[in-house]
MOPAC internal coordinates of N, CA, C and O (Angstrom, degrees):
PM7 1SCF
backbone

  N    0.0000 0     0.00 0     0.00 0    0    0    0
  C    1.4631 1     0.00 0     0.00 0    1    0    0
  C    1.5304 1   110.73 1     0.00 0    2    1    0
  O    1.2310 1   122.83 1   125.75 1    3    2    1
  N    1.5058 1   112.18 1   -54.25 1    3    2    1
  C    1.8057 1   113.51 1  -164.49 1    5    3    2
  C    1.6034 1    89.05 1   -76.39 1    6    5    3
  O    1.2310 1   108.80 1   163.83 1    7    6    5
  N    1.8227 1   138.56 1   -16.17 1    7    6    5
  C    1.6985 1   119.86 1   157.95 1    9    7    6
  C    0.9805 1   111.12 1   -70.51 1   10    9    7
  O    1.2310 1   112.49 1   132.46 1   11   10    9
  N    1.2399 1   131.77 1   -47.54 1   11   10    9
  C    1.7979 1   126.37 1  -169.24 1   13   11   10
  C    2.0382 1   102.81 1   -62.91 1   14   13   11
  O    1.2310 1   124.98 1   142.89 1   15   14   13
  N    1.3304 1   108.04 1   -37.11 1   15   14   13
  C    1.5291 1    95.58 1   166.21 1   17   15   14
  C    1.1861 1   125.79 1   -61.61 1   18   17   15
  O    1.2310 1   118.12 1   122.69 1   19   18   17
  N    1.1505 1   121.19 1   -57.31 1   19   18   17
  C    1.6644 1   147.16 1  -174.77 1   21   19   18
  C    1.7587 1    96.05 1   -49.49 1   22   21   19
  O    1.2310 1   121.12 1   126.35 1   23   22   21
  N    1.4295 1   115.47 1   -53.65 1   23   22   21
  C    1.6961 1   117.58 1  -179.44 1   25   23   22
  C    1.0166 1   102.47 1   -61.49 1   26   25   23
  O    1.2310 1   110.32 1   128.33 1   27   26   25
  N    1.8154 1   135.79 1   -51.67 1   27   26   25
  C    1.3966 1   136.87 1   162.82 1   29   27   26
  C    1.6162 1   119.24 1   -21.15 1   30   29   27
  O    1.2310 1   124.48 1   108.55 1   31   30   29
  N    0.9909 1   109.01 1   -71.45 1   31   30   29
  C    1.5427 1   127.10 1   168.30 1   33   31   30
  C    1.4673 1   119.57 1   -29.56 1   34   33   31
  O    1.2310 1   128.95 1   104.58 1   35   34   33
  N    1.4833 1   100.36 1   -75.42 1   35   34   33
  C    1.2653 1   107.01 1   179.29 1   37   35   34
  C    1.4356 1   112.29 1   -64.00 1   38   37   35
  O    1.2310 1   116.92 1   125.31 1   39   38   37
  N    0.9183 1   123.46 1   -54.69 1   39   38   37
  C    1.9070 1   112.77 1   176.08 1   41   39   38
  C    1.4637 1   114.32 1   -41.37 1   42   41   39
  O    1.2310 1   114.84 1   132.80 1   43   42   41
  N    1.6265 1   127.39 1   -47.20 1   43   42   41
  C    0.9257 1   139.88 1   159.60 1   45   43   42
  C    1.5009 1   114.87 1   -29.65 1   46   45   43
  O    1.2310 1   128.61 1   120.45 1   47   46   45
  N    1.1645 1   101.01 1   -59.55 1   47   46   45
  C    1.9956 1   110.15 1  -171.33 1   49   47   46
  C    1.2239 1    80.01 1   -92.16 1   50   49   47
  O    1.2310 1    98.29 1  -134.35 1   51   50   49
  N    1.4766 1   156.47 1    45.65 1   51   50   49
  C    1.4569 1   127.70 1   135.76 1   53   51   50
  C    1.6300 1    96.43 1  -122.74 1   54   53   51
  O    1.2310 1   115.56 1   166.38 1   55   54   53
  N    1.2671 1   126.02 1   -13.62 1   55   54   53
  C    1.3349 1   122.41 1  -178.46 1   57   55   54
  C    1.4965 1   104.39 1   -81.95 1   58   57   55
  O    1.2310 1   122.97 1   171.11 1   59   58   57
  N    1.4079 1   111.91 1    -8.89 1   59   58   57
  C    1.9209 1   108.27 1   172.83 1   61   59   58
  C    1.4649 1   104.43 1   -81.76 1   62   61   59
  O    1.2310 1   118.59 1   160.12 1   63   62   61
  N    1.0617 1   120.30 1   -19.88 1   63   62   61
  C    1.5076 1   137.85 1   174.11 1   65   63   62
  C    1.5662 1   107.21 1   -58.27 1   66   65   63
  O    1.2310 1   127.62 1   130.87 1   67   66   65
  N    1.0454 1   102.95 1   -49.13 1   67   66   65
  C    1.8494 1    98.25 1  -154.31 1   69   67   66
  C    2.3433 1    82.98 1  -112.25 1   70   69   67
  O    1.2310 1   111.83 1  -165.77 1   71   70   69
  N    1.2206 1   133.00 1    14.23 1   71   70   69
  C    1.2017 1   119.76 1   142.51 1   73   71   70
  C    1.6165 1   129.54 1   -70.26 1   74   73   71
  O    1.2310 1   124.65 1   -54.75 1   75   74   73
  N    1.4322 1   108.68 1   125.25 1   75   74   73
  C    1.4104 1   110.75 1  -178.38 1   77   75   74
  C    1.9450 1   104.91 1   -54.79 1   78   77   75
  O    1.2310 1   133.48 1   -36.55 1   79   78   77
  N    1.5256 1    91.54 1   143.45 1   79   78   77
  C    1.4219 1   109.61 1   163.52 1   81   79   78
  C    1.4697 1   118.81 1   -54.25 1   82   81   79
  O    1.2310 1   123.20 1   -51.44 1   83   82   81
  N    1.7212 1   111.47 1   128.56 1   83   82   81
  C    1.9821 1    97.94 1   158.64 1   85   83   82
  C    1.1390 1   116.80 1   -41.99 1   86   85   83
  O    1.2310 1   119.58 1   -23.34 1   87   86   85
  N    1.4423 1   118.41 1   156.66 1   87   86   85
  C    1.5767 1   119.50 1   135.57 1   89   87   86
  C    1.7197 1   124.21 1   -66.03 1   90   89   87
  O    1.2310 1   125.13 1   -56.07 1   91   90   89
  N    0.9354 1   107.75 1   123.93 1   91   90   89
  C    1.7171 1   100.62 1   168.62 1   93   91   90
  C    1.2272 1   111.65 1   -89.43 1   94   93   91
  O    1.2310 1   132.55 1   -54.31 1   95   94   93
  N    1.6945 1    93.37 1   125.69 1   95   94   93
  C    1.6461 1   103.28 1  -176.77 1   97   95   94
  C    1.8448 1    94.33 1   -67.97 1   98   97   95
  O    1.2310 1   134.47 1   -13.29 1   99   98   97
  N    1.5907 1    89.61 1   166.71 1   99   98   97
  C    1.7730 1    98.53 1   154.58 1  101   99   98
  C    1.4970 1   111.50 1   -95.95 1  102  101   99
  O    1.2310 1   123.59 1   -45.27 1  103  102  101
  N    1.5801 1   110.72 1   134.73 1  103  102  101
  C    1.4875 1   113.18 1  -173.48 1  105  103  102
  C    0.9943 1   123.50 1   -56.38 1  106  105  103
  O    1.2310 1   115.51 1   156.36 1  107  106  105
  N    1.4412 1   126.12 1   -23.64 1  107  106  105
  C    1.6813 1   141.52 1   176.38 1  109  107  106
  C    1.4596 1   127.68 1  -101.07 1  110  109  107
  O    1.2310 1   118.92 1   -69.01 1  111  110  109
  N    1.4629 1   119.66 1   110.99 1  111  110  109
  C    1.6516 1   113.93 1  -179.99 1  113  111  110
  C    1.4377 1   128.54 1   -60.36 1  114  113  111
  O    1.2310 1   132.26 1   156.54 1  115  114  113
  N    1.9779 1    93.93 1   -23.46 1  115  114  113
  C    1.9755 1   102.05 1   165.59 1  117  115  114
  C    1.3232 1    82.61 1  -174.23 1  118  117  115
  O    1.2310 1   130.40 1   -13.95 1  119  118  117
  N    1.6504 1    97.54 1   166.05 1  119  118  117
  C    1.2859 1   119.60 1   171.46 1  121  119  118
  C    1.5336 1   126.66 1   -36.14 1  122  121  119
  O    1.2310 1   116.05 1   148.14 1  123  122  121
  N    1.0101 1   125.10 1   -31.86 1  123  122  121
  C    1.7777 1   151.45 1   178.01 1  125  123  122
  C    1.8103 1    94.02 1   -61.91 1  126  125  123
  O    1.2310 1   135.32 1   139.15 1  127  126  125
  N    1.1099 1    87.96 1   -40.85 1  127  126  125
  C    1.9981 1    89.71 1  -177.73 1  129  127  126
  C    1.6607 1   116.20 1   -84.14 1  130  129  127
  O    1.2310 1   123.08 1   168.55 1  131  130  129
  N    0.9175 1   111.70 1   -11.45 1  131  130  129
  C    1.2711 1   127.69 1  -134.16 1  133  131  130
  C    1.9512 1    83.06 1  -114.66 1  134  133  131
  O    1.2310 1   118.68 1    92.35 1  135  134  133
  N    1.2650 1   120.12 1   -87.65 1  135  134  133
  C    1.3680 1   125.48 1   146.50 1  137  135  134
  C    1.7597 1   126.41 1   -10.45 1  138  137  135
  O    1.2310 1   126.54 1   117.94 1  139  138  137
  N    0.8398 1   105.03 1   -62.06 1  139  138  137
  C    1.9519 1   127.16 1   169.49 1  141  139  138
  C    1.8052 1    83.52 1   -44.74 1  142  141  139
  O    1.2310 1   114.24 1   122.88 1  143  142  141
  N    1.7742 1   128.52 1   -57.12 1  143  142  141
  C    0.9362 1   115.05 1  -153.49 1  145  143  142
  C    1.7751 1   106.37 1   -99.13 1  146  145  143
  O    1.2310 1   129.77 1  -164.71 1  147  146  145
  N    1.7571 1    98.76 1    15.29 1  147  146  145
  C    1.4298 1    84.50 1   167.66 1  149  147  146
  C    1.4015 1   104.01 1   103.92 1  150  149  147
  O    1.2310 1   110.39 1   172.03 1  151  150  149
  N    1.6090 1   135.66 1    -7.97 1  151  150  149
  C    1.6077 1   132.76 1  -145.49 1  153  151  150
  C    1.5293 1    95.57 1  -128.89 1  154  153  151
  O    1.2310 1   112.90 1  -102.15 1  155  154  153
  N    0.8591 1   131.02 1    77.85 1  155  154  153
  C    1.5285 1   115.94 1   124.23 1  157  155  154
  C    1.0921 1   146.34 1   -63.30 1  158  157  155
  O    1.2310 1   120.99 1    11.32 1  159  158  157
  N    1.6961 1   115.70 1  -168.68 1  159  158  157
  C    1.4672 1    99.30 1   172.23 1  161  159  158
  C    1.3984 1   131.61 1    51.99 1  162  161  159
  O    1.2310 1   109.17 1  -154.83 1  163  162  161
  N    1.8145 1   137.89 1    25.17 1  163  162  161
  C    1.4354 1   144.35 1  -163.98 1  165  163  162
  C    1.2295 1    92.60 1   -82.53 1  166  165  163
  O    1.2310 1   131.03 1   -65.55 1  167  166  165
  N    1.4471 1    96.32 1   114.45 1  167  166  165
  C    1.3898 1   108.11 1   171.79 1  169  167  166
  C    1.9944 1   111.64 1   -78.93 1  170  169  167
  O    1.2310 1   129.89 1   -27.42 1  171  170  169
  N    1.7036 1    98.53 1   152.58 1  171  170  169
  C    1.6227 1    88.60 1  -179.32 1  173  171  170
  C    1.7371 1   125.73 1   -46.95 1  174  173  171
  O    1.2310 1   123.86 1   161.33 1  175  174  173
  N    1.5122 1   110.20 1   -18.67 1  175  174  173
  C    1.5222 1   109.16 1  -175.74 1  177  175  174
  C    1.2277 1   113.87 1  -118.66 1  178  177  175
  O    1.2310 1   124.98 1  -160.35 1  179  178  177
  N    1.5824 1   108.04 1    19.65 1  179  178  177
  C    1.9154 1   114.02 1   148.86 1  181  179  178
  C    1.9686 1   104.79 1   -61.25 1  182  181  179
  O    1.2310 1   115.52 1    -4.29 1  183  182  181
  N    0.8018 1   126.10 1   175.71 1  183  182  181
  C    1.7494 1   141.83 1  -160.00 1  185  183  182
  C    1.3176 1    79.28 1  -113.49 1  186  185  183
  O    1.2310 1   112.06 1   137.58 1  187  186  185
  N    2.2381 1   132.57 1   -42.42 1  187  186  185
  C    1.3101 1   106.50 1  -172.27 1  189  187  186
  C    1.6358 1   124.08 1   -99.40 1  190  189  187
  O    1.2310 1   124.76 1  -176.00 1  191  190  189
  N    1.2949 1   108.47 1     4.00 1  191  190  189
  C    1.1908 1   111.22 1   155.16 1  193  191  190
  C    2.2206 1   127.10 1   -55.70 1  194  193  191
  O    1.2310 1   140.03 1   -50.32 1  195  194  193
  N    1.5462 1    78.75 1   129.68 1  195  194  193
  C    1.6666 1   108.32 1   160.63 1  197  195  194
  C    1.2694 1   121.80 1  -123.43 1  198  197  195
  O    1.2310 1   124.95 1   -39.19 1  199  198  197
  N    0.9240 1   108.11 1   140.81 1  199  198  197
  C    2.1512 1   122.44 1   141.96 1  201  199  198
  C    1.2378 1   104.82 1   -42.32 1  202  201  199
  O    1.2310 1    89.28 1   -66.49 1  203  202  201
  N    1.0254 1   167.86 1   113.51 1  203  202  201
  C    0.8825 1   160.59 1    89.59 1  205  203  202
  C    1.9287 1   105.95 1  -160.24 1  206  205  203
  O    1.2310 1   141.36 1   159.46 1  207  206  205
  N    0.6502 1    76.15 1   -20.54 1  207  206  205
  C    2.2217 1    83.37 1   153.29 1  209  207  206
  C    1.4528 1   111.62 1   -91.25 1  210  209  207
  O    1.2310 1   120.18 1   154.11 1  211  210  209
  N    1.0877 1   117.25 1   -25.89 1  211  210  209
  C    1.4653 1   118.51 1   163.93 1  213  211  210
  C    1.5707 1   130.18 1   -77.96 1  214  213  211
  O    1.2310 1   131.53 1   -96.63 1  215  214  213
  N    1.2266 1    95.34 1    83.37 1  215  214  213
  C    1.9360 1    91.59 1  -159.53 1  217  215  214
  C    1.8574 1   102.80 1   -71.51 1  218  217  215
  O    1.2310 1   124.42 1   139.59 1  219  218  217
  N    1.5359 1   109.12 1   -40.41 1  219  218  217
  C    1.3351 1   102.56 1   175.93 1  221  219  218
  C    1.3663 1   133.07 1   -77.46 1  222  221  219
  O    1.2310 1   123.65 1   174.23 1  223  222  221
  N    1.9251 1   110.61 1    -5.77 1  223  222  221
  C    1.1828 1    99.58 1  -169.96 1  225  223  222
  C    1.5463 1   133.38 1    73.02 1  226  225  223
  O    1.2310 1   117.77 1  -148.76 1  227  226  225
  N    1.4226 1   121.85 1    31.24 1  227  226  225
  C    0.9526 1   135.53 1   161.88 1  229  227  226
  C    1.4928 1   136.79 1  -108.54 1  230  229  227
  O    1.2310 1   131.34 1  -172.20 1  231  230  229
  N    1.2162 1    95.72 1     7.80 1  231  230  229
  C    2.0994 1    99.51 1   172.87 1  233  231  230
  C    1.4241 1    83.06 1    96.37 1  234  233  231
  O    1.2310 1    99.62 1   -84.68 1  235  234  233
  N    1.2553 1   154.38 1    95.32 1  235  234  233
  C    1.6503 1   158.74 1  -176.18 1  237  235  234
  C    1.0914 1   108.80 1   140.63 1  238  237  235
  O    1.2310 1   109.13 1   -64.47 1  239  238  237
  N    1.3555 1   137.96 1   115.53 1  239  238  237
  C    1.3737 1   144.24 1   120.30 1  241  239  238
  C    1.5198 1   122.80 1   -61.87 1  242  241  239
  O    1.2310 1   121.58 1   -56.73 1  243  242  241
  N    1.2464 1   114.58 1   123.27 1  243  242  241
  C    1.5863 1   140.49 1   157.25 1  245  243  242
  C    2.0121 1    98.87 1    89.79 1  246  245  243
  O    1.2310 1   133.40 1  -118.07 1  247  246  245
  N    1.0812 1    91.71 1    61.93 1  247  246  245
  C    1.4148 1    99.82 1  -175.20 1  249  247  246
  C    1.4808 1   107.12 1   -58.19 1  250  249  247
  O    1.2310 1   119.44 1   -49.61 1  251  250  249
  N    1.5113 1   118.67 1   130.39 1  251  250  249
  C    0.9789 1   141.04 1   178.32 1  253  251  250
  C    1.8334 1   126.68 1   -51.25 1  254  253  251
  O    1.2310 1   120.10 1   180.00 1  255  254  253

């Protein structure tokens, strides 16, 4: 009984292993949202930075 649990377990904690990762959304639908919350200036290695908030292409989304 306490192996057939213990094998339970472990398959369990190896099947979280081999589940695909979320996607992480971006917190903001556009700059307009983004602002409202106070954020300019997203630098490329904020989590809410995109390309496509970056109209000039300079490492910043929703330039100030």
């Amino acid at each position: 009984m306490t192996r057939a649990i213990l094998c339970a377990a472990v398959l369990s904690i190896a099947g979280l292993g081999l589940a695909p990762s979320a996607v992480a959304e971006r917190p903001y639908a556009n700059c307009s949202e983004a602002r409202a919350d106070g954020r300019t200036d997203i630098p490329e290695s904020d989590p809410a930075y995109w390309p496509g908030g970056d109209r000039d292409q300079d490492g910043y989304a929703c330039d100030s």
